[in-house]
N, C-alpha and C positions, 0 to 999 in steps of 0.2 A: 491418621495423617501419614501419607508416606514419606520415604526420605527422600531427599533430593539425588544424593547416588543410586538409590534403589530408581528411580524416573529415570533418571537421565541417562544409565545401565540398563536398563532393560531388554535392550534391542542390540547390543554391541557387537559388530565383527571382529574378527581378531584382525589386527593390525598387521599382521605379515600378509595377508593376502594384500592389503589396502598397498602396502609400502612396495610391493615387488614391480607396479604401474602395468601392471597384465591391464588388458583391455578387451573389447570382443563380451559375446554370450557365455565363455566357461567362468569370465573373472567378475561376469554379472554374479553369475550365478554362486558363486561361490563368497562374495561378497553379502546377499542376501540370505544365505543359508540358515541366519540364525535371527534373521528378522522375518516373525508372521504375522498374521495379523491380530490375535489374539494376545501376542504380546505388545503390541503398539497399542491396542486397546485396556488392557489390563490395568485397572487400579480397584482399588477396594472400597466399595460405596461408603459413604459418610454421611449421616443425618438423611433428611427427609426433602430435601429441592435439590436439584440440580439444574445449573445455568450452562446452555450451550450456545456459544458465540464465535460466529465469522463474519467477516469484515474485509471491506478493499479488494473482495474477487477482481473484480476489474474487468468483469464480463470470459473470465478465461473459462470454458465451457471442460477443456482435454487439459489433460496434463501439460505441466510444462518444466521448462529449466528457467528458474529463476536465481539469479547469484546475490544475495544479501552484501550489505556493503564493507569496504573495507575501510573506510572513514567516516565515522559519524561523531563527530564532536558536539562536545555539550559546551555550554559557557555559564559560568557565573556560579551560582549552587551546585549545578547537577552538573559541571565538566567530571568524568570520569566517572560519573552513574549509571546505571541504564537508564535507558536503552545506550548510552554512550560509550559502548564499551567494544570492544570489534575484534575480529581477529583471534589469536591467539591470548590477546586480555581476556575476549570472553569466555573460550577456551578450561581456562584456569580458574576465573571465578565463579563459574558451575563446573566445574568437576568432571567436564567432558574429557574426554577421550580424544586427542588428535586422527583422523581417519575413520570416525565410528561415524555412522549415520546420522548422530543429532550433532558432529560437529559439522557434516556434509550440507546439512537442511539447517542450520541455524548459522553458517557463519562464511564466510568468502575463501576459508584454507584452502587449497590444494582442490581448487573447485570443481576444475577440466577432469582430472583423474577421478576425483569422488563421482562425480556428476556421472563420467563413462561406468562407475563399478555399480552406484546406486540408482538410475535411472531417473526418469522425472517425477513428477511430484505434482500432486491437487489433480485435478480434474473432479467434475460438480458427480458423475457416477460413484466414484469412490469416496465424496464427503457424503455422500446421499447413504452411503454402507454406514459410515460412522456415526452420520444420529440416528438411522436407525436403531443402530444394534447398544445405542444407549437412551434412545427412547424404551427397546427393548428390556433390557438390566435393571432400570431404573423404575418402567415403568411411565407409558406418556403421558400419565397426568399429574406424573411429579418433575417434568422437563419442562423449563422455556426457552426457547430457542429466536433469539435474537440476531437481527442483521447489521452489522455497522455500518453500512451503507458505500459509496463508490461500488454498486454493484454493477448498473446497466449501462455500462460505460468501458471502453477500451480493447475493443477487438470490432472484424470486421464485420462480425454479422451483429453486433448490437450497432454498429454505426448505419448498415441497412436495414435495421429495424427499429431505429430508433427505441432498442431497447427490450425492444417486445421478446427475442431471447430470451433473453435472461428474467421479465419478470416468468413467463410461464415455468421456466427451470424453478426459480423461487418460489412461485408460488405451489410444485408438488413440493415441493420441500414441506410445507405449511409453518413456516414462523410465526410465533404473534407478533412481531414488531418487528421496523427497519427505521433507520434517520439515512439522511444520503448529504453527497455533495455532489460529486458530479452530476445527475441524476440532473441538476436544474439547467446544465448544459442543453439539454433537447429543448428550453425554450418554457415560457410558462403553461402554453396552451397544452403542448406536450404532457407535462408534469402533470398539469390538474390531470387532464385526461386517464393518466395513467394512474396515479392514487385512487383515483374516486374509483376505480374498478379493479383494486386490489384486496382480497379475500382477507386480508390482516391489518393491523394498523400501521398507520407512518406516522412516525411521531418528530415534530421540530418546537420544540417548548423554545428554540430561542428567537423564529422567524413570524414578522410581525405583516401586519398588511399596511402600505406606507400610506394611502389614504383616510383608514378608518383608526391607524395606531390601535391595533388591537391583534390576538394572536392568530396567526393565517392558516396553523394545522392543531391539531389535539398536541397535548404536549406531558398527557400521562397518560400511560396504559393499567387499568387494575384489574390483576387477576388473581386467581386462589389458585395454587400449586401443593403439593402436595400436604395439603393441611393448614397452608400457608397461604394470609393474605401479601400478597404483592407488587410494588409499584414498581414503573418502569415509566421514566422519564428520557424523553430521547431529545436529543441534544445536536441540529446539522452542524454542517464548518461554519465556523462563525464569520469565516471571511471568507464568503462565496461572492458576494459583487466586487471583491477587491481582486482576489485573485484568479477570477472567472468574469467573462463579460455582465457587467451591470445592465447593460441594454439587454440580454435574454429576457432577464428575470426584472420589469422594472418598478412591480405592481408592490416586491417585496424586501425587507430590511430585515438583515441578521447583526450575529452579535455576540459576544461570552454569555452576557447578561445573567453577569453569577445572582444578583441578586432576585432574578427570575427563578432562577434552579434553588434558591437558598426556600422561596416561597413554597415553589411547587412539592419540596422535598418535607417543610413543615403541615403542608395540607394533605397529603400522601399519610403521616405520621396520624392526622386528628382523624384521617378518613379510616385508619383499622392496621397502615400494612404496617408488616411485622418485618419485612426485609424491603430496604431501597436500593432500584439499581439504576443508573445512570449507564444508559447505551448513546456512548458519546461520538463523534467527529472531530472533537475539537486538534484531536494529538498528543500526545504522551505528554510532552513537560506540561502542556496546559493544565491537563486533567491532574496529573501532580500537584499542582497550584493552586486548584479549585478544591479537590481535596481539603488538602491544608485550611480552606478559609471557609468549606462548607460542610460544616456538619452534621450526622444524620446518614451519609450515604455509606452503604454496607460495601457496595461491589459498582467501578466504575468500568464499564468494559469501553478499552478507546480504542478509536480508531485513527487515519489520517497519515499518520505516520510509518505506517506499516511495518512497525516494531515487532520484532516477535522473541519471545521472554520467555526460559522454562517454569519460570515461577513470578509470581504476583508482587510486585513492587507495594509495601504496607507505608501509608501513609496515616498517621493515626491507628484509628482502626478500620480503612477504608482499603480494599484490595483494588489495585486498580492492574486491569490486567490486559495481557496486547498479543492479540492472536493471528500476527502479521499478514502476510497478503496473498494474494492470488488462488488461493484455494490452498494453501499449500499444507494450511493447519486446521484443526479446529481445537477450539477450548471449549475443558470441561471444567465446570467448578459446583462442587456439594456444596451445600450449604446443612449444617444441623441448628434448628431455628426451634428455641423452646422459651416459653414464656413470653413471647414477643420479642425477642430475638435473635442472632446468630450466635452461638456458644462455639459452635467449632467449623473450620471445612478443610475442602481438599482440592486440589485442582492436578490437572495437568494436559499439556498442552500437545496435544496429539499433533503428530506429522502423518502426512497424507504421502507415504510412498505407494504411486501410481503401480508398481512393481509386485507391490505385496496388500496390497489393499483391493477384495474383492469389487470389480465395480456392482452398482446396484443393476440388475437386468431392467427396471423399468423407467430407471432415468439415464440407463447408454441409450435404450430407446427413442425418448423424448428428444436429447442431446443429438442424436443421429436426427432425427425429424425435421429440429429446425435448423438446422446448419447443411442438412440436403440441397439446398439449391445452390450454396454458394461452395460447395466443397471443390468444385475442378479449379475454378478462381483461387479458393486459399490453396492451395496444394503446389501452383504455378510455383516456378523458380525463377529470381530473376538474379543470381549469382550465387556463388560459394564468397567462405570466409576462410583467413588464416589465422582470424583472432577471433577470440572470445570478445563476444560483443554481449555488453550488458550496461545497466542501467544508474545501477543504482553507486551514490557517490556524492560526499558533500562538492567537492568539486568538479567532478567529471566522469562518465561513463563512455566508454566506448563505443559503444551505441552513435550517442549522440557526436562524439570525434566523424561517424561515418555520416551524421545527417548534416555536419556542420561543414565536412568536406564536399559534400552534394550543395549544399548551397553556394557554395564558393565559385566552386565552378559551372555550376547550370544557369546562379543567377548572375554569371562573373562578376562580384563581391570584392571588397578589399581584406572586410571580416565578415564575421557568423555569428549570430546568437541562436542557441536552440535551447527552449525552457528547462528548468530542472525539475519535470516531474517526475515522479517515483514509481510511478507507474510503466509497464514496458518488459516483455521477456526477457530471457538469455536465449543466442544461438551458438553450441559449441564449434569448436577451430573443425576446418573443414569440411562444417556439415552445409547443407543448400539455406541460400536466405530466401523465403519463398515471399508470397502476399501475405500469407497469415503474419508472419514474423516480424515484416514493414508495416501493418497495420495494427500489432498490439502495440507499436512504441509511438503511432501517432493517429490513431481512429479517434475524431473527437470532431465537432461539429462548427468548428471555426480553425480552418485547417488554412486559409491564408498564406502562400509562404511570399513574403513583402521586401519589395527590392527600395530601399531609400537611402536617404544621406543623414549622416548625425554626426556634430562635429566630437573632437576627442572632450571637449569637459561634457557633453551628456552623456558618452559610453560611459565616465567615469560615474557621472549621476546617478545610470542604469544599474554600474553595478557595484555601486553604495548604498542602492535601496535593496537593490537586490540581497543583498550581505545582513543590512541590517535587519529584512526577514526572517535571516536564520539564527543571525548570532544574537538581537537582541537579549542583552542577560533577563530582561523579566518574559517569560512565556506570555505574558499574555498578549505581549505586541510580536511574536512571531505569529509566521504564519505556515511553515512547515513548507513543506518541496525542499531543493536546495538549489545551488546557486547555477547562474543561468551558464549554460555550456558555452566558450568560447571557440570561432576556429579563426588563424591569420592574426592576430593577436595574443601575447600573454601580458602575465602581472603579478602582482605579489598583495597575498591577504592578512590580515592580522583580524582575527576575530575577533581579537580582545580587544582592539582598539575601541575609542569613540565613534558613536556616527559620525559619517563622513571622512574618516582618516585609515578606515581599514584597507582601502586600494590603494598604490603607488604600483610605482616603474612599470606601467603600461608601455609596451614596445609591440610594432610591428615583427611576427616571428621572418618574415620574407627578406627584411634588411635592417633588423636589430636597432633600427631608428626608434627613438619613443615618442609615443601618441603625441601630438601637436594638440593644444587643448582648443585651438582658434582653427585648426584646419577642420576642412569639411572630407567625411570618408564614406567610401557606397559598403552600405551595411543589407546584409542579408540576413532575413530574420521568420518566425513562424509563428502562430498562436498568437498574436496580439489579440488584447482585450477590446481596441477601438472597434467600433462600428465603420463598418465600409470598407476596410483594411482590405485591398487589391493583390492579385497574384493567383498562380496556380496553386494548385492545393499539395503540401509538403509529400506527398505520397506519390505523386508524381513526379515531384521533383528529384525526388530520390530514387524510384523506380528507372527513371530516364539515366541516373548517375551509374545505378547498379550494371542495369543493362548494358550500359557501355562500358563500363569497367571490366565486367566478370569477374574478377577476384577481388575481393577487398582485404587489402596487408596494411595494417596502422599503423605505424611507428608510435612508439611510448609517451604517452601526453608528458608534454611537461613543460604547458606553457602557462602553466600555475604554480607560483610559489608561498607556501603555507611557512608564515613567520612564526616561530615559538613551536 
């Protein structure tokens, strides 16, 4: 077993380079000096399997900047648990290092200057280096290597491929198994199409067919690993027709359906395996929850949430473990499995610094191939920034502050709603916002941006469902993203409250009036679930805003106020 400071130490720069804000290629490199790759890979085998898992790529093929968030609240049990822990909390409660690389790649500190010393992060070359070379160590028929799924989904050239990308990327990889959610976005005809000519299994043990009530994919995978029988039960988002168009997908019904997974987990048990692993979508508290009520499962690898953990949250004896997003990590986890089974293991949770992680020569290859025809298109510039524009945020990303201002004024709006999905890069202060960059925060295949009226008590409706997605204190009725971006409007949230009571003092930001609950207001909006939902497509609309701007300068959101 290694130690947690020995992990999370490994790689460390010293802090006076970090702290002096040099910038440029000497304070790259002087930054990375004492990070290689041998030591980001570095841990000491344990027992006889090992689990390698990634999840939530999000179609990112190259490196990227992605910025982890600086608020993610928990409520009820798990407030102040992980994954709810952020910042300089998190900081402290592993043992990181303020300025070190894992505090750079796991947490929002000092992001811009980190980001400028340690460079980007994931790209599918460089994870393609790192199961190698522990299929390699390990030996590949003591390795499974699992997908969490949201893979074929979220940049531009899976939205002109409807995915096709990223499966061929996936499939040299060679996984035995994937579960997905986005993935049902391209539609159902889509989806069969593309499973049924997939080299490895997809496994959804919770999606049913709504005609026949019966199960619509495999929903265990069994295999023998290093000595070792087994099972691998895969698990989509359970609330894919709720939070994703139900007309895509209309043939099929998802769900928790713990008591599915409670079955499949004791017939897995009579059929021989010695280890169970749950490769899930559902989302970190879910899977916490499931845990606790489902027993039998060794290892649940989640996804959804795009949580990233230096170590494995123990629920019982069950590891559940979260190997966040975009390519930017991958997780390893030993397992030592004797008598039938887990006695000991070891995990840890690799970052993918683009900087110092060899890429693989035959997947930059592949990577250059399929993205050849659209590279002049992603490459385009269609402004600079003087903000760090990013995503991710229980209440708000900057990002979306810049889609919600394009909507205001291209679709002349009174307000803005732009979803809170957690998907979406980072672009640093003054670098170019290109096509690529506008289209990892909104390539998705019901792109709609909708010009309508809603009077002030449905905004409040909108986002008291909206709220109670995130904060419901039982996991099992969240449903993970976070709350819908406002622009031309603020308000004040209480998560702790009851449904229904966690919004108040809705005001117009343009004349500090508050929302009229009887008047009627022009709302501009993107990503609706309805069918037929009219408008240009958000990527234009913000291309046309970019263009005509040329700089985008944000002022400080702060048209959210967080009670308690």
């Amino acid at each position: 077993m290694f130690s947690r400071r020995e992990f999370l130490m490994a790689a460390v720069a010293t802090s006076s380079v970090l702290g002096s804000g040099m910038a440029g290629r000497w304070s790259r490199a002087m930054a990375q000096q004492r990070l290689t790759e041998d030591g980001l890979l570095a841990m000491e085998g344990t027992g006889n399997l090992t689990l390698v898992h990634v999840t939530d790529i999000h179609a990112q093929l190259k490196p990227i900047y992605f910025r982890e968030p600086s608020i993610n609240l928990g409520v009820g049990e798990v407030a102040g648990k992980p994954p709810h822990v952020t910042g300089a909390d998190f900081l402290k409660l592993y043992d990181i290092d303020p300025g070190s690389p894992h505090a750079y790649a796991l947490t929002s500190e000092d992001f811009v200057s980190l980001a400028r010393s340690y460079g980007r992060m994931g790209g599918m070359d460089r994870v393609a280096t790192v199961i190698r070379r522990i299929r390699e160590e390990r030996g590949a028929d003591n390795v499974v290597l699992l997908d969490g799924g949201d893979t074929w989904q979220g940049s531009y050239t899976a939205q002109q491929t409807q995915g096709a990308d990223m499966i061929e990327i996936m499939n040299a990889l060679s996984p035995d198994a994937m579960t997905g959610h986005w993935e049902f976005t391209y539609g159902t005809d889509r989806v069969k199409e593309a499973i049924d000519a997939l080299p490895f299994a997809f496994l959804g043990s919770n999606i049913y067919d709504n005609e026949w009530d019966e199960p619509a994919f495999e929903h265990t995978l069994m295999l023998e690993r290093g000595g070792t029988k087994v099972a691998v039960i895969g698990q989509a988002f359970p609330y894919t027709p709720i939070a994703n168009p139900r007309w895509m997908i209309p043939g099929w019904s998802f769900g928790i359906r713990e008591e599915d997974i409670a079955k499949h987990v004791e017939e897995a048990r009579e059929a021989g395996a010695e280890v169970v692993v749950l490769l899930s979508h559902n989302g970190f508290d879910v899977d916490r929850k499931l845990a606790s009520r489902v027993p039998g499962i060794d290892v649940i690898l989640t996804g959804h949430t795009h949580d990233a953990l230096p170590e494995p949250v123990m629920v019982g004896t069950t590891l559940v473990v979260a190997s966040g997003s975009n390519g930017k990590f991958v997780s390893r986890v030993d397992l030592d499995v004797r008598d039938g089974r887990v006695t000991d293991w070891a995990y840890r949770l690799i970052p993918v610094f683009s900087d110092v992680i060899t890429p693989d020569a035959e997947m930059a290859a592949l990577i250059d191939k399929v993205r050849a025809p659209y590279e002049a298109e992603l490459a385009r510039e269609l402004a600079t920034t003087d903000a760090l524009l990013f995503r991710r945020g229980n209440f708000n990303g900057t990002f979306d502050d810049m889609i919600c201002e394009a909507l205001l004024q291209e679709r002349d709006a009174e307000i803005a709603l732009s979803p809170g999905f957690r998907w979406g890069t980072s672009v640093l202060p003054g670098d170019a916002i290109t096509v690529e960059d506008l289209h990892n925060a909104c390539a998705m295949s019901y792109p709609a941006a909708y010009r309508s009226t809603m009077s002030g008590a449905t905004l409040k409706d909108v986002l008291e469902d909206v709220a109670d997605n995130l904060f419901n204190p039982d996991p099992y009725y969240q449903q993970g993203g976070d709350m819908v971006r406002v622009g031309g409007m603020g308000y004040a949230i209480d998560p702790k409250a009851a449904m229904g009571s966690r919004i108040s003092d809705m005001t117009m930001l343009s004349t500090g009036e508050p929302i009229d609950p009887a008047r009627d207001y022009t709302v501009a909006g993107w990503a609706s679930v309805n069918e037929g939902t009219e408008g240009p497509a958000i990527w234009d609309v913000v291309e046309s805003y970019l263009t005509r701007t040329g700089t985008v300068s944000l002022p400080e959101n702060q048209s959210v106020r967080v009670a308690g």
